[in-house]
Every structure is written in structure tokens, then in C-alpha cells.
PDB file of N, CA, C, O and CB in Angstrom:
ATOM      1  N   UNK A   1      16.103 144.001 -25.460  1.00  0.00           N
ATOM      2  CA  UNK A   1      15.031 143.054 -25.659  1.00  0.00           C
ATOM      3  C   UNK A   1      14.604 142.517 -24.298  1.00  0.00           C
ATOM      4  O   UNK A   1      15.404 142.192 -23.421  1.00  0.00           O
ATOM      5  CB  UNK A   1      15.467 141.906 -26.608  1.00  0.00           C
ATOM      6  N   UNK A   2      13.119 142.443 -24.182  1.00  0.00           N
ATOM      7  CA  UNK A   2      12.957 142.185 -22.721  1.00  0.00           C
ATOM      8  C   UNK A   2      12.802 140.721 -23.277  1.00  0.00           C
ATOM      9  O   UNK A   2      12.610 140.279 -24.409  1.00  0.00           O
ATOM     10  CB  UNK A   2      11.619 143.013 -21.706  1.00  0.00           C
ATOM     11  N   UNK A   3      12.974 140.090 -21.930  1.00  0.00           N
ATOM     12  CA  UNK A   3      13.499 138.210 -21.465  1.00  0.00           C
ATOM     13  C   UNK A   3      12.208 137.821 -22.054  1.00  0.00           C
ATOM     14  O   UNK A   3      12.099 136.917 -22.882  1.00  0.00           O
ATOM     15  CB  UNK A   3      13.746 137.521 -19.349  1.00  0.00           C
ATOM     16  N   UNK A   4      11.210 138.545 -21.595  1.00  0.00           N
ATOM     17  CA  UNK A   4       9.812 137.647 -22.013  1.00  0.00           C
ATOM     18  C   UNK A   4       9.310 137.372 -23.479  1.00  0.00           C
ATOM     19  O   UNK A   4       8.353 136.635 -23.718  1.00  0.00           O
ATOM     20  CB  UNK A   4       8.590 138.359 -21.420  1.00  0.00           C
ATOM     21  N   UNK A   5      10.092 138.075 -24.501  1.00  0.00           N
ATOM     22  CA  UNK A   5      10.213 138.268 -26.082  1.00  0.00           C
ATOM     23  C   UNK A   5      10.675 137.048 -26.692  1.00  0.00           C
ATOM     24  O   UNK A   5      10.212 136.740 -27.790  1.00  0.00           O
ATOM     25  CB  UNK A   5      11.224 139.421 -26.513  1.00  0.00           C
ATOM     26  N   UNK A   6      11.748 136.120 -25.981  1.00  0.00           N
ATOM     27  CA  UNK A   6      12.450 135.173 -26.369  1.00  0.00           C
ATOM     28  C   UNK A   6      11.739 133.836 -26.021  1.00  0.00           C
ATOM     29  O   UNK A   6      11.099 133.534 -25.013  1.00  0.00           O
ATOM     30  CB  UNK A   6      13.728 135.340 -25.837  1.00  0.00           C
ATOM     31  N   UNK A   7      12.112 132.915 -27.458  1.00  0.00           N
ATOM     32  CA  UNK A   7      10.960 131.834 -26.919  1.00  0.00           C
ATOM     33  C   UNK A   7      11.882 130.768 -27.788  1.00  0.00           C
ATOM     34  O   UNK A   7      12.851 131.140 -28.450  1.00  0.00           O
ATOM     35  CB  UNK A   7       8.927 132.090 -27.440  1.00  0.00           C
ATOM     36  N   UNK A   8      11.458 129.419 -27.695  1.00  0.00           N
ATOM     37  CA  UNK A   8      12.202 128.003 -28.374  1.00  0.00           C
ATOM     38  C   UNK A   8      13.573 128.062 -27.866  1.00  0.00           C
ATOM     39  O   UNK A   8      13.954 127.030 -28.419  1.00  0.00           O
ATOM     40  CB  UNK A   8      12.279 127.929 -30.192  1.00  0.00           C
ATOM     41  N   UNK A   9      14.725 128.524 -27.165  1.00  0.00           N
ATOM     42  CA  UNK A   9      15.881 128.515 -26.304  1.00  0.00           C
ATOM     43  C   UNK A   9      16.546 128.120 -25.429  1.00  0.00           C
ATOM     44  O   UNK A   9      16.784 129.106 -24.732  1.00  0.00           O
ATOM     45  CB  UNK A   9      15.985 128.979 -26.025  1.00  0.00           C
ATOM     46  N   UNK A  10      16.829 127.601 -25.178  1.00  0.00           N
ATOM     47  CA  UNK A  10      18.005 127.292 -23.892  1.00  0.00           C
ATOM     48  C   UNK A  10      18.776 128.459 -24.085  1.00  0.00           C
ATOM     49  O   UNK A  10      19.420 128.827 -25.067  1.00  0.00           O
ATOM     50  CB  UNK A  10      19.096 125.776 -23.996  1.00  0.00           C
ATOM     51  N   UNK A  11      18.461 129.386 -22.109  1.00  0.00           N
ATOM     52  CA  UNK A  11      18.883 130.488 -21.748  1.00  0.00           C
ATOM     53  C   UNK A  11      19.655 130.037 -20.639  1.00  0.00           C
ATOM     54  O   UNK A  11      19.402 129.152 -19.822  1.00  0.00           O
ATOM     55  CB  UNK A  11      17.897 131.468 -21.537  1.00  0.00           C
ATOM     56  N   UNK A  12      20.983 131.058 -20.784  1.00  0.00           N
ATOM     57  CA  UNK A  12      21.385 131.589 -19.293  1.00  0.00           C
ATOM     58  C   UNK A  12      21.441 132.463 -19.242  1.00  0.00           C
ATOM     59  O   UNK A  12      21.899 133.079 -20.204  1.00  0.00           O
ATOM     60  CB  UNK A  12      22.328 131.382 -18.662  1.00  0.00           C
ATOM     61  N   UNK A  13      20.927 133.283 -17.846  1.00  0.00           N
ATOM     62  CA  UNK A  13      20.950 134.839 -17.575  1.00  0.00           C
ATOM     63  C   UNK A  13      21.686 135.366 -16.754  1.00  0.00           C
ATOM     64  O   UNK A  13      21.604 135.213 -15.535  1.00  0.00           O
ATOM     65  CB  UNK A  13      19.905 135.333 -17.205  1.00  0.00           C
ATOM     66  N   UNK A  14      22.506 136.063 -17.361  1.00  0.00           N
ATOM     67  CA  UNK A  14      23.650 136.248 -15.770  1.00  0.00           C
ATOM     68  C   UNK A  14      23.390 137.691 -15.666  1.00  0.00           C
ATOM     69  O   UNK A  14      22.893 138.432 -16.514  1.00  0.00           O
ATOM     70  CB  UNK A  14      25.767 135.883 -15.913  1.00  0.00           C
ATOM     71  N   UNK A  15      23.862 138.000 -14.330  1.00  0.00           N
ATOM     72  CA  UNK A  15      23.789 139.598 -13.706  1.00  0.00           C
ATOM     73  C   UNK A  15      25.024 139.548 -12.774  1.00  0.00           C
ATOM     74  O   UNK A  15      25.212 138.609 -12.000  1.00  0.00           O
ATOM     75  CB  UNK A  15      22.193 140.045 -12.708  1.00  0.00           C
ATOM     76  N   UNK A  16      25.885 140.648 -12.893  1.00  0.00           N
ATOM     77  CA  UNK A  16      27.118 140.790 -12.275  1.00  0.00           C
ATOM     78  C   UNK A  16      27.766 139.638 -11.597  1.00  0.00           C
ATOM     79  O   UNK A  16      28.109 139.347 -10.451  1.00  0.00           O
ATOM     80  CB  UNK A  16      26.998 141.747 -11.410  1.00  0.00           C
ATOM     81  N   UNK A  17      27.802 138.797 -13.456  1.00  0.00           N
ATOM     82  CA  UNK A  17      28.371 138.092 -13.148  1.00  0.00           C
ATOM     83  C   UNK A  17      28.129 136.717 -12.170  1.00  0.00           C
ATOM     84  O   UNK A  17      29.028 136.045 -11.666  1.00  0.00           O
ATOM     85  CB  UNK A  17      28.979 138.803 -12.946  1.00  0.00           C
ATOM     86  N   UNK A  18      26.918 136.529 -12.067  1.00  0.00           N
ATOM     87  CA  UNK A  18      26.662 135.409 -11.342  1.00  0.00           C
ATOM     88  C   UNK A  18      25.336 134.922 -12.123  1.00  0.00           C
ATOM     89  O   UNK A  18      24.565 135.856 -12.343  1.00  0.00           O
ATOM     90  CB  UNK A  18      26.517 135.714  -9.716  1.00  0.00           C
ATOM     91  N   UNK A  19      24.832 133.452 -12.668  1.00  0.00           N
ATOM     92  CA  UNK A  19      24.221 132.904 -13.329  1.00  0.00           C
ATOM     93  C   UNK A  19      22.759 133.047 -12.882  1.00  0.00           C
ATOM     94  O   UNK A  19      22.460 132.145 -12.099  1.00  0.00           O
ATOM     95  CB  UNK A  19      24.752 131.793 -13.427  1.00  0.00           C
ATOM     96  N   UNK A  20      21.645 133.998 -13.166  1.00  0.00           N
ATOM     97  CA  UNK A  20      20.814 133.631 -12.505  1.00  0.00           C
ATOM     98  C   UNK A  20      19.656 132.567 -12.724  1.00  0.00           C
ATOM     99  O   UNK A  20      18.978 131.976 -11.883  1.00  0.00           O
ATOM    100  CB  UNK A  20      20.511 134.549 -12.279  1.00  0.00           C
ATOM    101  N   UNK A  21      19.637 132.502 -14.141  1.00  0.00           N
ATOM    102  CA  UNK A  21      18.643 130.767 -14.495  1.00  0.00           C
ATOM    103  C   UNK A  21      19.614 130.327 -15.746  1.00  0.00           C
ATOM    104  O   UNK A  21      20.272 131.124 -16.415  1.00  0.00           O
ATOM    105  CB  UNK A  21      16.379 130.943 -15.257  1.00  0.00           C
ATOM    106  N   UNK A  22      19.586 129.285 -15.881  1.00  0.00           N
ATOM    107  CA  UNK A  22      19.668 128.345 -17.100  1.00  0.00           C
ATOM    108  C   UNK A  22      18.815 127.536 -17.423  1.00  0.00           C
ATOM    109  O   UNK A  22      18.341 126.839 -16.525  1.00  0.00           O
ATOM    110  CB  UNK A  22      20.574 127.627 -17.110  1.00  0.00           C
ATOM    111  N   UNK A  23      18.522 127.428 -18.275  1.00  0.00           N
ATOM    112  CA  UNK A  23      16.843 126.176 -18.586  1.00  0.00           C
ATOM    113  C   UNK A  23      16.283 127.220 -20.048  1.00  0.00           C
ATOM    114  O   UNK A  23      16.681 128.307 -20.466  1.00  0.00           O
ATOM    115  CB  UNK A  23      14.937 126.229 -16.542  1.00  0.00           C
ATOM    116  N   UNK A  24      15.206 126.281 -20.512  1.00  0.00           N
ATOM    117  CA  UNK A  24      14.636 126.576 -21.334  1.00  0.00           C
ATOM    118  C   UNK A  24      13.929 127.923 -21.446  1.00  0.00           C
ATOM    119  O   UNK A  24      13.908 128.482 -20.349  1.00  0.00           O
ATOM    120  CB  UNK A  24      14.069 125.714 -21.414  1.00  0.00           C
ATOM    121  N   UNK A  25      13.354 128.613 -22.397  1.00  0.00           N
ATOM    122  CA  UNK A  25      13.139 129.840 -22.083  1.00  0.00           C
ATOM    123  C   UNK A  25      11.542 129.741 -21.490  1.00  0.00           C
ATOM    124  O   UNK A  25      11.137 130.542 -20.647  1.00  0.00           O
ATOM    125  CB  UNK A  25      13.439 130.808 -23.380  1.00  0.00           C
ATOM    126  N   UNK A  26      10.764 128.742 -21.997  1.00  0.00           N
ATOM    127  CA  UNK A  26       9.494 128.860 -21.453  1.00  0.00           C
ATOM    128  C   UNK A  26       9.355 129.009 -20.101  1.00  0.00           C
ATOM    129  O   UNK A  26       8.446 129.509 -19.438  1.00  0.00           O
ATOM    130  CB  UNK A  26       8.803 127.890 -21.775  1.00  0.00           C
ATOM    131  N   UNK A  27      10.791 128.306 -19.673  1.00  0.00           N
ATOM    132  CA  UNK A  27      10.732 127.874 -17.968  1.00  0.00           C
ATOM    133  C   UNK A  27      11.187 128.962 -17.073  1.00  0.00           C
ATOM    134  O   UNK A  27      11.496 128.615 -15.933  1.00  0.00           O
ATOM    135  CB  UNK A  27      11.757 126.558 -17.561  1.00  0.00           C
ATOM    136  N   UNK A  28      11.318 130.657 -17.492  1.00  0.00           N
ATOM    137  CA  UNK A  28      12.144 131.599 -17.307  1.00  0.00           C
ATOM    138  C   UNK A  28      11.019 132.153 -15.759  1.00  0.00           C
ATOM    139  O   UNK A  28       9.839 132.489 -15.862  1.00  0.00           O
ATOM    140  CB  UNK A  28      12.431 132.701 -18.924  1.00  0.00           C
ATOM    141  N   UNK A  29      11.689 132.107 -14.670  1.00  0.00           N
ATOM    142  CA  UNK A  29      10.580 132.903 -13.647  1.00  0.00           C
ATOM    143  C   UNK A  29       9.770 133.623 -13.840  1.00  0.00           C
ATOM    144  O   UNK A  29       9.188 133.631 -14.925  1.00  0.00           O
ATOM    145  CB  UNK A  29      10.908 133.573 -12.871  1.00  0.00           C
ATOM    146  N   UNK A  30       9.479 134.430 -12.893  1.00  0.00           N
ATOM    147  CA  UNK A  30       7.961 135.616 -13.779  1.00  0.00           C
ATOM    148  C   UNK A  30       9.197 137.017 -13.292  1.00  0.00           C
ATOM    149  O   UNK A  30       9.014 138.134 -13.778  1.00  0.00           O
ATOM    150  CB  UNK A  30       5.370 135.741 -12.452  1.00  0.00           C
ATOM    151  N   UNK A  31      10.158 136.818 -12.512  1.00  0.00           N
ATOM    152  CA  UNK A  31      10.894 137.749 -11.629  1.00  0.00           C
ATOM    153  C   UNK A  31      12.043 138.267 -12.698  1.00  0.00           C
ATOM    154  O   UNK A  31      12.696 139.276 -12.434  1.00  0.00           O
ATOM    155  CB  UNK A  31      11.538 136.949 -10.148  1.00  0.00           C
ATOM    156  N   UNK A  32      12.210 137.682 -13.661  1.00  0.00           N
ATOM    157  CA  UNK A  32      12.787 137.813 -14.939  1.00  0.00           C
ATOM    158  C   UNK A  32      12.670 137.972 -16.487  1.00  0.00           C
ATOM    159  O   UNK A  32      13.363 138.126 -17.493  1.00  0.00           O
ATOM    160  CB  UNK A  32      13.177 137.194 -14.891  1.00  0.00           C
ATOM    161  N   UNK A  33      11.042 137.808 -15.967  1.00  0.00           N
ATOM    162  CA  UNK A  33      10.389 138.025 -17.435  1.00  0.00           C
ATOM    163  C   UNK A  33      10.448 139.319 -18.238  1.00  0.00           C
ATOM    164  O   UNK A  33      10.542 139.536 -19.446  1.00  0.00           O
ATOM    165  CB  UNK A  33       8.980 137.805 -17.335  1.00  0.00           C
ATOM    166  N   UNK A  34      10.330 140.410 -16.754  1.00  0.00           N
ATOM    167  CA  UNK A  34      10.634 142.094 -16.834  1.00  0.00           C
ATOM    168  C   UNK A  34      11.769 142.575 -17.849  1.00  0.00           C
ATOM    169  O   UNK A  34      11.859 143.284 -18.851  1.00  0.00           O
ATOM    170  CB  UNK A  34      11.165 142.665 -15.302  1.00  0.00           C
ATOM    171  N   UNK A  35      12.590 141.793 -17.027  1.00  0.00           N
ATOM    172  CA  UNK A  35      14.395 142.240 -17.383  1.00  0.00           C
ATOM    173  C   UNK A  35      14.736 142.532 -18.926  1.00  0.00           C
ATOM    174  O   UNK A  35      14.259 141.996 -19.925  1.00  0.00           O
ATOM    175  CB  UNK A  35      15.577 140.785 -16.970  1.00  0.00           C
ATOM    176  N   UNK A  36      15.493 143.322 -18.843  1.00  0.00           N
ATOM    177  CA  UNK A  36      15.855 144.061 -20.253  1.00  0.00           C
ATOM    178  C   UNK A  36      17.136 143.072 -20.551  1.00  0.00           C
ATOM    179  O   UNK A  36      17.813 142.805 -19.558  1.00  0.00           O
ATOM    180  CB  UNK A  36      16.310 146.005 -20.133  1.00  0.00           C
ATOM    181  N   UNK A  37      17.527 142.527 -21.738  1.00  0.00           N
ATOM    182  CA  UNK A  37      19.043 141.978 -21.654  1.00  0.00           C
ATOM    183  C   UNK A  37      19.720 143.323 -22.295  1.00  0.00           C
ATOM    184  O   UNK A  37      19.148 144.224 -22.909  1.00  0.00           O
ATOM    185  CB  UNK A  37      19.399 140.339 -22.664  1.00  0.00           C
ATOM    186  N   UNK A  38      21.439 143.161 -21.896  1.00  0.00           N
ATOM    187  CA  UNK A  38      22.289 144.579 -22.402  1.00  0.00           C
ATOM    188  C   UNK A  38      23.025 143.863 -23.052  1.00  0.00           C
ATOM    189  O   UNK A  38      23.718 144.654 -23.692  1.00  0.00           O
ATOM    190  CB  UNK A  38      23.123 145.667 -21.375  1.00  0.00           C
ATOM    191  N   UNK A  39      23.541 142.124 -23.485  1.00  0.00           N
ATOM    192  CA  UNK A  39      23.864 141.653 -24.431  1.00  0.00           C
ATOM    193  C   UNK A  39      23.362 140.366 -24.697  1.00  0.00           C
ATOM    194  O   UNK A  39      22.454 140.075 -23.919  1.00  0.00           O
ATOM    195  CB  UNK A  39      24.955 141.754 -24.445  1.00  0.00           C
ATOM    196  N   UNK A  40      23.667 139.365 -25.638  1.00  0.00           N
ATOM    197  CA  UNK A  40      22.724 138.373 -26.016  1.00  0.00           C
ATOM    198  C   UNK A  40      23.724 137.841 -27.040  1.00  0.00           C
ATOM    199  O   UNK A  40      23.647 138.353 -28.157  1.00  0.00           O
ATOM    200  CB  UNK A  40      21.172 138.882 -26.548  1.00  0.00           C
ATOM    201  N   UNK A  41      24.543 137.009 -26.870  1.00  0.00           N
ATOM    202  CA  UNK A  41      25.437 135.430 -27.415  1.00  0.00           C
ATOM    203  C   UNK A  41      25.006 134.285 -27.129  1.00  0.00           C
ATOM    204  O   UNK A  41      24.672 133.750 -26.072  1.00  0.00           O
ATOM    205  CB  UNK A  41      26.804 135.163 -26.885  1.00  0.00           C
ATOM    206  N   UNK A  42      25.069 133.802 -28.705  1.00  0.00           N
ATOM    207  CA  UNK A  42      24.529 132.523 -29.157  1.00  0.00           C
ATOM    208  C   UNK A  42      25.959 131.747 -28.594  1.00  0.00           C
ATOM    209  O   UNK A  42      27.056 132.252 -28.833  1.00  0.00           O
ATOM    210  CB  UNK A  42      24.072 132.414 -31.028  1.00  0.00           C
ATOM    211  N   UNK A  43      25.860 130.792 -28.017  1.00  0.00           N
ATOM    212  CA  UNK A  43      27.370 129.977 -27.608  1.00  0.00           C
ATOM    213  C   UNK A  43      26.882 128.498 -27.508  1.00  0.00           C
ATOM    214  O   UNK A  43      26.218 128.139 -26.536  1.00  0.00           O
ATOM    215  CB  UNK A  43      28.186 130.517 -25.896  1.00  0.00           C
ATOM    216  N   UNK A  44      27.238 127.576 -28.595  1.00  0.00           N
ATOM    217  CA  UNK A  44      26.981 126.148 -28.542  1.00  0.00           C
ATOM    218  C   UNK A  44      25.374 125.949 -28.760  1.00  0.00           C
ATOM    219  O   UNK A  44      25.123 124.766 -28.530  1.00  0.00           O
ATOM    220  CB  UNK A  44      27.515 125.525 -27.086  1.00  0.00           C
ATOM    221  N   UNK A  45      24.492 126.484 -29.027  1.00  0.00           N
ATOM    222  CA  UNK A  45      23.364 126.343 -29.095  1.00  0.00           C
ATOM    223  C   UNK A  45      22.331 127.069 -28.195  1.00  0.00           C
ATOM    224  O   UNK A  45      21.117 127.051 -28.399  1.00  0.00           O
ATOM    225  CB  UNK A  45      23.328 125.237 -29.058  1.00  0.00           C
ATOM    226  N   UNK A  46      23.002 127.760 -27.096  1.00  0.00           N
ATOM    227  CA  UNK A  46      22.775 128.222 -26.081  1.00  0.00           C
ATOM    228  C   UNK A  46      22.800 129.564 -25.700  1.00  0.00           C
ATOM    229  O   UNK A  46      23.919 130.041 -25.509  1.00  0.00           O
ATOM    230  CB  UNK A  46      23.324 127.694 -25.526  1.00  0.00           C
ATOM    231  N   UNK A  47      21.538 130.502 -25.498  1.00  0.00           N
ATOM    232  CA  UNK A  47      21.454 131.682 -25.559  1.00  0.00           C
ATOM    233  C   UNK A  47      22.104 132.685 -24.316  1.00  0.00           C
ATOM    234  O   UNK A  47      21.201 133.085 -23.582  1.00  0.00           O
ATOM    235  CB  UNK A  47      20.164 131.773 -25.771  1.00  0.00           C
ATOM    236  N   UNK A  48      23.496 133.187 -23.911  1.00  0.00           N
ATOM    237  CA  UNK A  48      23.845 133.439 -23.175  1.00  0.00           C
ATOM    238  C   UNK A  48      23.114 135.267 -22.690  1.00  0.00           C
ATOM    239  O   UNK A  48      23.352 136.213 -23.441  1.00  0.00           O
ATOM    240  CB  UNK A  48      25.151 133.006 -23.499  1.00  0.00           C
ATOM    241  N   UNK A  49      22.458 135.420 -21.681  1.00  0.00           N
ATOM    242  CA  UNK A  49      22.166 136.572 -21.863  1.00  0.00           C
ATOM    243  C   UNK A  49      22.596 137.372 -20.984  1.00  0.00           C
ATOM    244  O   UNK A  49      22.522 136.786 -19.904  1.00  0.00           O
ATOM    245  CB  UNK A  49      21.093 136.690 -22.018  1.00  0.00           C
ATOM    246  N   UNK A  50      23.233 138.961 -20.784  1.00  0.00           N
ATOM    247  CA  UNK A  50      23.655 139.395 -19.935  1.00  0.00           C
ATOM    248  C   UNK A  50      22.776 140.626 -19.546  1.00  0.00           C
ATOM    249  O   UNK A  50      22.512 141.434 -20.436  1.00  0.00           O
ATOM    250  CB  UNK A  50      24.880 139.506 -20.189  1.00  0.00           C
ATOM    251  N   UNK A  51      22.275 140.842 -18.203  1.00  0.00           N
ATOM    252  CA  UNK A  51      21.571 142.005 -17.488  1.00  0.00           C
ATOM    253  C   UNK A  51      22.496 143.034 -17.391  1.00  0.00           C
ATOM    254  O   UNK A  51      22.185 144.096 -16.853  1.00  0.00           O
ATOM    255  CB  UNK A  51      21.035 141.685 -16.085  1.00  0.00           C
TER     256      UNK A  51
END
């Protein structure tokens, strides 16, 4: 699912392992909007997503 598909969320996006945004999804860069996620956990309310 690309990043830019997801909407109403509180995201974090991590990539090897290092966090690259947390914040709401509207608020997601444009440099990440591209990105494909390879997994996607719901944790506390909070959409954890992994590149």
C-alpha cells in the first residue's frame, strides 16, 4: 500500500530501523508519499508502518 492511500491516522514510518516521521497522516512529507509500506501494525491507536 503506498503511504499516500492512508488517511485519518497517526503514523510512524520506519526504514531500517530508524523512525522516519511520526505525526498525523495528512502531515506525511511529499518524500514519502511514494513509498510502498512491506508491513503495517495497528499498536495503541497508532499506525506503525514499516519500508
Amino acid at each position: 500500500m503506498r503511504l499516500d492511500e492512508i488517511r485519518l491516522y497517526k503514523l510512524k514510518v520506519i526504514k531500517d530501523e530508524k523512525v522516519l516521521f511520526e505525526g498525523m497522516a495528512e502531515e506525511l512529507p511529499e518524500e514519502l508519499k511514494a513509498e510502498n509500506s512491506k508491513e503495517i501494525v495497528l499498536e495503541n491507536g497508532e499506525a506503525v508502518i514499516t519500508l
